[in-house]
VMD Tcl script that draws the C-alpha trace (Angstrom):
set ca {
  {24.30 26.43 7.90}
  {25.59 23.12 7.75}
  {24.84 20.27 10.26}
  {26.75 17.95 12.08}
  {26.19 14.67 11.86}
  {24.84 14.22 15.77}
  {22.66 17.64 14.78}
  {21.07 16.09 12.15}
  {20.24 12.66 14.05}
  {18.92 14.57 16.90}
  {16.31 16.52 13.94}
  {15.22 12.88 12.36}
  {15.18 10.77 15.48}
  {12.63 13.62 16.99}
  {10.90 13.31 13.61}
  {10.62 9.73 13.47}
  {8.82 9.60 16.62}
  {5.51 10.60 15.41}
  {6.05 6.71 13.84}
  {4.31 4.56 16.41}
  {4.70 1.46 13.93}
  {8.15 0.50 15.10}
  {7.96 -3.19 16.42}
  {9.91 -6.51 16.07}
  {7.65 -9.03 16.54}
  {7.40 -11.96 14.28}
  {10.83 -11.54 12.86}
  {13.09 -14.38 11.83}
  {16.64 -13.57 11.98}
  {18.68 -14.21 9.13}
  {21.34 -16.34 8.59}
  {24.60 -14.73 9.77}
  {27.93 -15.92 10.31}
  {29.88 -15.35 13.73}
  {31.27 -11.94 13.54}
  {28.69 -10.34 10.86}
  {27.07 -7.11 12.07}
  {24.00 -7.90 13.31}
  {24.75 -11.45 14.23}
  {21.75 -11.36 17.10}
  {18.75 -13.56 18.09}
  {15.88 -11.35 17.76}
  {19.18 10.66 20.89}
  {17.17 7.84 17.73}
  {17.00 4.62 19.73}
  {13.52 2.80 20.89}
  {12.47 0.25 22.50}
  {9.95 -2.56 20.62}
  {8.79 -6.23 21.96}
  {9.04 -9.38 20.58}
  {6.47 -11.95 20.74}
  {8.21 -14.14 23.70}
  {8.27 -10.76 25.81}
  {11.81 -9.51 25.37}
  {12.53 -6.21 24.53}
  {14.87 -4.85 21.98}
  {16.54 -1.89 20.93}
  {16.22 -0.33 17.10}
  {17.65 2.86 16.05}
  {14.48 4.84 14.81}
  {14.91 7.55 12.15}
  {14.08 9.56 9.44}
  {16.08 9.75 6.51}
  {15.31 13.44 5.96}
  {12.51 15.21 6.93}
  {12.00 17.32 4.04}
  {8.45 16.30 2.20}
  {6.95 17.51 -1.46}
  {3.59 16.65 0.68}
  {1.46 18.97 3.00}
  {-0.56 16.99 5.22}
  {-2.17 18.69 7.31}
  {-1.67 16.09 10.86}
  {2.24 16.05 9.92}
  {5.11 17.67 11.42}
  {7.36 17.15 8.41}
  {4.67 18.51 6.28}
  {5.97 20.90 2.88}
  {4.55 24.00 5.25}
  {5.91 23.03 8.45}
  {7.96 25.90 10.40}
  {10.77 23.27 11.66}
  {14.01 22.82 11.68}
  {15.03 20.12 8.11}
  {17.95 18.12 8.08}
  {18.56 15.27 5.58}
  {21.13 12.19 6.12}
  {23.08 11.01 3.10}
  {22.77 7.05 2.74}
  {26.23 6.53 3.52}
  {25.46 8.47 6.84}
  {22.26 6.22 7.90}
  {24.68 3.22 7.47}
  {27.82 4.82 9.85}
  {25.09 5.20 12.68}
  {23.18 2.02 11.98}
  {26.77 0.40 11.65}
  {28.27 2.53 15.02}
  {25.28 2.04 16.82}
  {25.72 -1.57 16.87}
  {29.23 -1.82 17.29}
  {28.66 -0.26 20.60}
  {25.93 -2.60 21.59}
  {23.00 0.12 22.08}
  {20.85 -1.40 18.78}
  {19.80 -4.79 17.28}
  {18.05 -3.10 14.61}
  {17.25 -0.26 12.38}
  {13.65 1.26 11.72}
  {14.20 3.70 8.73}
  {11.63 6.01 7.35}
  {11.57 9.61 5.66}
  {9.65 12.53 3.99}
  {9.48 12.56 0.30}
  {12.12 14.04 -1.70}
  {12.06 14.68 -5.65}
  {9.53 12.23 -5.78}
  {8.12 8.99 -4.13}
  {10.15 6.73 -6.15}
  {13.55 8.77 -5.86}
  {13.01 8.86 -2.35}
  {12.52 5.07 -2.06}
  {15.53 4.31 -4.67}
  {17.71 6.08 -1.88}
  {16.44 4.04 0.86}
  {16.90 0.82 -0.77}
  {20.57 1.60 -1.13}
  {20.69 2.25 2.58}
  {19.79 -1.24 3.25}
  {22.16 -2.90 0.17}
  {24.86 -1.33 1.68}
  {24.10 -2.58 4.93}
  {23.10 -6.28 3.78}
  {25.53 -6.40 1.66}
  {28.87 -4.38 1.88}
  {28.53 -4.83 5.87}
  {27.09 -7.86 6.43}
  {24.24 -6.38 8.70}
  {22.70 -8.95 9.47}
  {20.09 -7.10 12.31}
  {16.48 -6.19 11.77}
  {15.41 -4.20 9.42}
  {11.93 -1.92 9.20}
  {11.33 0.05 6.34}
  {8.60 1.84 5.65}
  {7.44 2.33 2.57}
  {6.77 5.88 0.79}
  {3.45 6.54 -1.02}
  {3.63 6.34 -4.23}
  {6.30 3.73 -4.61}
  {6.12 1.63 -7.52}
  {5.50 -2.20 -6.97}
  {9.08 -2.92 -8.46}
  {10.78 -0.90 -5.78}
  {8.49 -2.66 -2.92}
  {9.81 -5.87 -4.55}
  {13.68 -4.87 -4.12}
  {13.16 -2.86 -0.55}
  {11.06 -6.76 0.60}
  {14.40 -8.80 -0.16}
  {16.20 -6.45 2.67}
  {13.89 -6.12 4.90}
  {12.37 -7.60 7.69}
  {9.18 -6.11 7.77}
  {7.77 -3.36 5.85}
  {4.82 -1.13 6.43}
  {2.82 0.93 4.86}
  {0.72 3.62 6.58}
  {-3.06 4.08 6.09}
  {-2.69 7.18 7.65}
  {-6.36 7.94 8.67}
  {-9.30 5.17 8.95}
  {-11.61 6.96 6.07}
  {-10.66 8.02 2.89}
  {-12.87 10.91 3.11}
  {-10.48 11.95 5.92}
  {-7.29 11.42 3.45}
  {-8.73 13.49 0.61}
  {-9.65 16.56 2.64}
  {-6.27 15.91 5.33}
  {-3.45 14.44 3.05}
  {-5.01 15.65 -0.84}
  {-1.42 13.90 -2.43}
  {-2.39 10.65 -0.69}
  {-4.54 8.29 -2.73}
  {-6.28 5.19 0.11}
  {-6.39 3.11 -3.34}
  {-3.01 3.30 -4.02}
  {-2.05 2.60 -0.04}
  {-4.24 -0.29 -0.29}
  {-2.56 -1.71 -3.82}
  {1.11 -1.15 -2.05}
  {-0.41 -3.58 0.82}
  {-1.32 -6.19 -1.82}
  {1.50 -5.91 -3.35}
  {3.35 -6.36 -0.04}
  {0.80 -9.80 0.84}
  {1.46 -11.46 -2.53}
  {4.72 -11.40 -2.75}
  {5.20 -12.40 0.72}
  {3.01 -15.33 -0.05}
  {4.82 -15.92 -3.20}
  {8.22 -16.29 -1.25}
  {6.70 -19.21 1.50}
  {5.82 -21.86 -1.70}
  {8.04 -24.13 -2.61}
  {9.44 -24.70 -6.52}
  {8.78 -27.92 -8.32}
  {12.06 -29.28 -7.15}
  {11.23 -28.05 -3.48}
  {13.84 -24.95 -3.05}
  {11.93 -22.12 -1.12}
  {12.77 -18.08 -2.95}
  {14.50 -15.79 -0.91}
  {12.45 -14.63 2.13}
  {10.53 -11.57 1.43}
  {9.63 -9.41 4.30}
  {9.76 -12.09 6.64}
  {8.07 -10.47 9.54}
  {4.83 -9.46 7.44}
  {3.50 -6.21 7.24}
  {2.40 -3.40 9.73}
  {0.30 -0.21 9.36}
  {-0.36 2.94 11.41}
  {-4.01 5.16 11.91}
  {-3.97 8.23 13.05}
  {-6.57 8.65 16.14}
  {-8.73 11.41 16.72}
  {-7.90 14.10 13.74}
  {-10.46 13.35 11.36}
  {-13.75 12.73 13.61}
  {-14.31 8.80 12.50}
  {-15.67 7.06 15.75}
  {-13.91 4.29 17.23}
  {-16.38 2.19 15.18}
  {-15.17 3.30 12.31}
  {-11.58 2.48 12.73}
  {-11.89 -1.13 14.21}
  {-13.94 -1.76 11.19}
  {-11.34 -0.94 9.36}
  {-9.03 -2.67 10.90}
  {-10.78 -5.80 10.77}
  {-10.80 -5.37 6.79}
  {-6.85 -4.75 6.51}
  {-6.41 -8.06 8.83}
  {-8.34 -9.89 6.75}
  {-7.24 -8.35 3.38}
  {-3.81 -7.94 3.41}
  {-2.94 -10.29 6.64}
  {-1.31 -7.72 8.60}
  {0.78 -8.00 11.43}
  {-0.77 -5.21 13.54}
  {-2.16 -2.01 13.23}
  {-0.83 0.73 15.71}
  {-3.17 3.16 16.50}
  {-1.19 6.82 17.39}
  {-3.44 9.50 19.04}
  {-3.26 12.98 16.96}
  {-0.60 15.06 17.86}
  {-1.29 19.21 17.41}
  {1.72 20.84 15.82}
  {2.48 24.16 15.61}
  {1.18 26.00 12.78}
  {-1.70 23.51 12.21}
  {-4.54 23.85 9.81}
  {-7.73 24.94 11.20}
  {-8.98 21.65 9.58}
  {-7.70 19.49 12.62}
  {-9.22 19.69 15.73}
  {-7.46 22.43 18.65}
  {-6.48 18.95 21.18}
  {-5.65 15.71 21.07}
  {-7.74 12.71 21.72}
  {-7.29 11.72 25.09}
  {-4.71 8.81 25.31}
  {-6.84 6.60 27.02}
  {-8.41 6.16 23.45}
  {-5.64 5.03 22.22}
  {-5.42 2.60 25.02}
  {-8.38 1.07 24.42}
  {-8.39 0.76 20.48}
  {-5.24 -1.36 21.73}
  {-7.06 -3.62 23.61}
  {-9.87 -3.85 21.23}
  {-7.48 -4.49 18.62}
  {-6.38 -7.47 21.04}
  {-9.56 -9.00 20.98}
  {-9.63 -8.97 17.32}
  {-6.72 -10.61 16.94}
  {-6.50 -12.83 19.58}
  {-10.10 -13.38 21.00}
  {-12.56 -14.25 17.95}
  {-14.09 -10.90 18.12}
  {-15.58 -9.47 15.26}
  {-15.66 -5.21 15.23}
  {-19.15 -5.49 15.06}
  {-19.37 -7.65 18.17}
  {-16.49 -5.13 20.39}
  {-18.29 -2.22 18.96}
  {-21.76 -2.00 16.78}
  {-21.27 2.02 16.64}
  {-19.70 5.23 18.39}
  {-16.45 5.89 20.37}
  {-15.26 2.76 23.08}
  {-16.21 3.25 26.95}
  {-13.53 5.36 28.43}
  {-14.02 3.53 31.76}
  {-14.40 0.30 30.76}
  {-12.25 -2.31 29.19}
  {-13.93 -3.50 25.57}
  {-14.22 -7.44 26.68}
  {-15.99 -6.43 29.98}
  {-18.07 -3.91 27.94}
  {-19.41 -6.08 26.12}
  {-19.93 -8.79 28.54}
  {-22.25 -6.40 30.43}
  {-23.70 -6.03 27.00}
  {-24.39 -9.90 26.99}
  {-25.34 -10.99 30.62}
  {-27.83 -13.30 29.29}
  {-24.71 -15.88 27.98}
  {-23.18 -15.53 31.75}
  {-22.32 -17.00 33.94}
  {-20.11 -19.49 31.87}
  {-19.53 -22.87 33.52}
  {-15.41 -23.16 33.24}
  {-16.40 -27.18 34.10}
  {-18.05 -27.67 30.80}
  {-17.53 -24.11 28.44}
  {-15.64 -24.31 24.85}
  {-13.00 -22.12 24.54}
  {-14.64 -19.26 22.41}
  {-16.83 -18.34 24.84}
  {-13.91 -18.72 27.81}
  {-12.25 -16.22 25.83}
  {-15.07 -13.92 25.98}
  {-14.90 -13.82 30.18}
  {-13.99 -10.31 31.48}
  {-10.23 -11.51 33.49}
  {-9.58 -14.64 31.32}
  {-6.63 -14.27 29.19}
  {-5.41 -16.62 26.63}
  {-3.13 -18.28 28.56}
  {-5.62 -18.87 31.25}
  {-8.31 -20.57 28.89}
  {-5.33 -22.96 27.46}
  {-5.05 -23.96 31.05}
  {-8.14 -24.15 31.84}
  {-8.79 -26.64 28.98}
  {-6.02 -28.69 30.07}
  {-6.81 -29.14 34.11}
  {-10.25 -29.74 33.62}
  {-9.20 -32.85 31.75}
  {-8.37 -34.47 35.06}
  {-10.49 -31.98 37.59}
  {-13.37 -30.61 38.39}
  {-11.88 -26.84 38.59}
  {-12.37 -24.63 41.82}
  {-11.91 -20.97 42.61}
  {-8.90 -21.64 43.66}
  {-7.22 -23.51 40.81}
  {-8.75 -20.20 38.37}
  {-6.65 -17.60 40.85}
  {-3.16 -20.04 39.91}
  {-4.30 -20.56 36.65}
  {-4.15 -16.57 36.12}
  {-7.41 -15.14 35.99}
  {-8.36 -11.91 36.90}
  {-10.95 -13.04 39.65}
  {-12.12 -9.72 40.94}
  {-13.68 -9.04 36.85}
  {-14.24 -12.72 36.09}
  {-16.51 -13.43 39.62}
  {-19.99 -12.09 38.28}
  {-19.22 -14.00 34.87}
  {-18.27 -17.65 35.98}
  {-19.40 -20.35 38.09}
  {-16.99 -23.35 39.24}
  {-16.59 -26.95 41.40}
  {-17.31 -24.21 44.74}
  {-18.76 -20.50 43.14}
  {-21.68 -19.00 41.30}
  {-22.27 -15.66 40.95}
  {-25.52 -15.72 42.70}
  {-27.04 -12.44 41.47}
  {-23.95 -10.41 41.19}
  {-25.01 -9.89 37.50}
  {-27.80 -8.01 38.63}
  {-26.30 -6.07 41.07}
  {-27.00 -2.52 41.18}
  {-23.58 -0.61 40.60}
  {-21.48 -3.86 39.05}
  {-20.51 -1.82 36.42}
  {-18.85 1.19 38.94}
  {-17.34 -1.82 40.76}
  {-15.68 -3.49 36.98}
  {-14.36 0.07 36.04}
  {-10.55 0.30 36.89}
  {-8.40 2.96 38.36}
  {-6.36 4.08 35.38}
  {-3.51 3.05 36.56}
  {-4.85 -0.37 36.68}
  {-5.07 -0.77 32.83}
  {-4.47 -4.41 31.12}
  {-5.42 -5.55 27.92}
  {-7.41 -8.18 29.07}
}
mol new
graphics top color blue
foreach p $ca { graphics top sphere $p radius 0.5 }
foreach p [lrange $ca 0 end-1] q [lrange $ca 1 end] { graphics top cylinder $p $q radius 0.2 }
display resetview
């Protein structure tokens, strides 16, 4: 039976949302004229945040959700009982273009299952986005993620569309690839991602007469793991992501928390990981990034505490280094105060230029004062024993609805 149009949206957009990779941040609009689709600072549509806080809109799709591949942990999978729709290219661009003509996108995040094979399948998505860059003029955000298997010469072309392109690991061993996703090769994944960091590399370096090549993949490169359907502990997958940081200088790695689907193999566990996981990989991954933790420091081995934020874990870990003196403290080891976020240590740095600093100037400055108190002495506080006090750890455990990444 044939599909509509809206039909088939409705099939890909619920497809695509499996994809928790879908994010903005760190793109740099391109050069548009007044009046060129997609002329913008920063069923299918979601929501993604850019670095300064503000939130923006992308239409989030599949371009067909038929797939040669049977992973086991996928919904689009070649033995999936669910309903397959495809779009034609010339489709994706009426709804990317309609979509932003009525003001409900600034973006397109475009993915699919693999059809004919990986480089077919790519080929078609590459003309989605030359049509739109250059027959339309869309000038809006573009994430593409990029199908396994590709060649490096297609990567090249769908890099000089896009914004940002990913390229999922899929699961954090590649044990758990061979026996969950057999068509999948982790050393192939890993040479798209170099492909992805040299070339963006190659595109910031200037020529002998100082003219820059055109941008490629100007807001980096992402990846997504898969939580919780192959048994690696938490451990595990931080280690990982420290490599893939370091390796291929990712943007971020999204963690997404298995999903059962009906008709799955009896290869993937009965439930999911409990979301809270997820949550706290998140703020792990934070302190990675942001914090001058190594995964070895957040976690030596095992699965995060469920009840405790990472930072304060480990600070209760490490009560021989506390309390920290914010008076006299560098800012590494401000960072590593349970209620100190990064903001707060730059301001901390600053005021105690001209101050001695008091409980009171750390509540304005931002902190977190009911974690940070056992951890900190100032001008007027010290702990006075509170880091030996029987229960401090009941008392640092949050409601969950009192969740923060700090």
């Amino acid at each position: 039976m044939a599909r509509t149009l809206h039909q088939k949206l409705q099939i890909l957009a619920e497809a695509a949302r499996h994809d928790a990779s879908c994010a903005s941040s760190g793109g740099q609009g391109r050069d548009a004229r007044k009046g060129e689709p997609g002329h913008t600072t920063g069923s299918g549509i979601c929501h993604a945040f850019t670095p300064d806080g503000r939130c923006i809109s992308l239409l989030k799709v599949l371009m067909t959700n038929f797939c040669i591949f049977d992973c086991a942990y996928c919904p689009s999978r070649l033995s999936a009982d669910t309903p397959r729709a495809r779009l034609a290219p010339e489709e994706v661009v009426q709804l990317t273009i309609e979509f932003y003509r009525r003001n409900m996108i600034e973006g397109l995040f475009l993915s699919s299952g693999i059809i004919r094979s990986p480089d077919d399948t790519m080929q078609d998505m590459i003309r989605i986005l030359r049509i739109l860059r250059e027959r339309e003029g869309f000038r809006g955000y573009i994430h593409l993620k990029v199908i396994p298997g590709a060649s490096a010469g297609l990567i090249e072309e769908a890099g000089l569309l896009a914004d940002r392109l990913s390229v999922n690991v899929e699961l954090p061993t590649e044990a758990g690839l061979a026996r969950l996703a057999p068509r999948k090769d982790a050393q192939d994944i890993r040479r798209q991602m170099a492909t992805i960091r040299l070339r963006t590399e190659a595109a910031q370096e200037r020529s002998p007469t100082g003219r820059r090549p055109p941008p490629f993949a100007p807001a980096g490169q992402s990846t997504q793991v898969i939580v919780g359907a192959d048994g690696a502990a938490d451990a595990e997958i931080l280690r990982m992501s420290e490599q893939l940081y370091a390796g291929y200088r990712l943007r971020r790695v999204y963690y997404s928390a298995y999903v059962p689907v009906p008709g799955a193999s009896d290869r993937l566990p009965p439930r999911p990981p409990p979301l809270l996981r997820e949550h706290r990989l998140y703020q792990a991954d934070w302190l990675l990034r942001h914090y001058g933790f190594t995964a070895e420091e957040v976690l030596p081995a095992g699965d995060l505490d469920p009840d405790l934020d990472p930072k304060t874990a480990w600070a209760l870990r490490h009560r021989h280094l506390f309390p920290v003196d914010v008076r006299r403290a560098g800012r590494e080891m401000l960072l590593r105060v349970p209620g100190f976020g990064t903001r707060t240590v730059d301001r901390i740095l600053s005021a105690r230029r001209h101050r001695a600093l008091r409980w009171e100037d750390l509540r304005h400055m931002g902190a977190v004062l009911g974690r940070a108190a056992p951890f900190v002495e100032a001008e007027d506080w010290h702990p006075r024993g509170l880091l030996e006090a029987e229960g401090l750890r009941d008392r640092l455990a949050p409601p969950p609805q009192q969740l923060s990444l700090f």
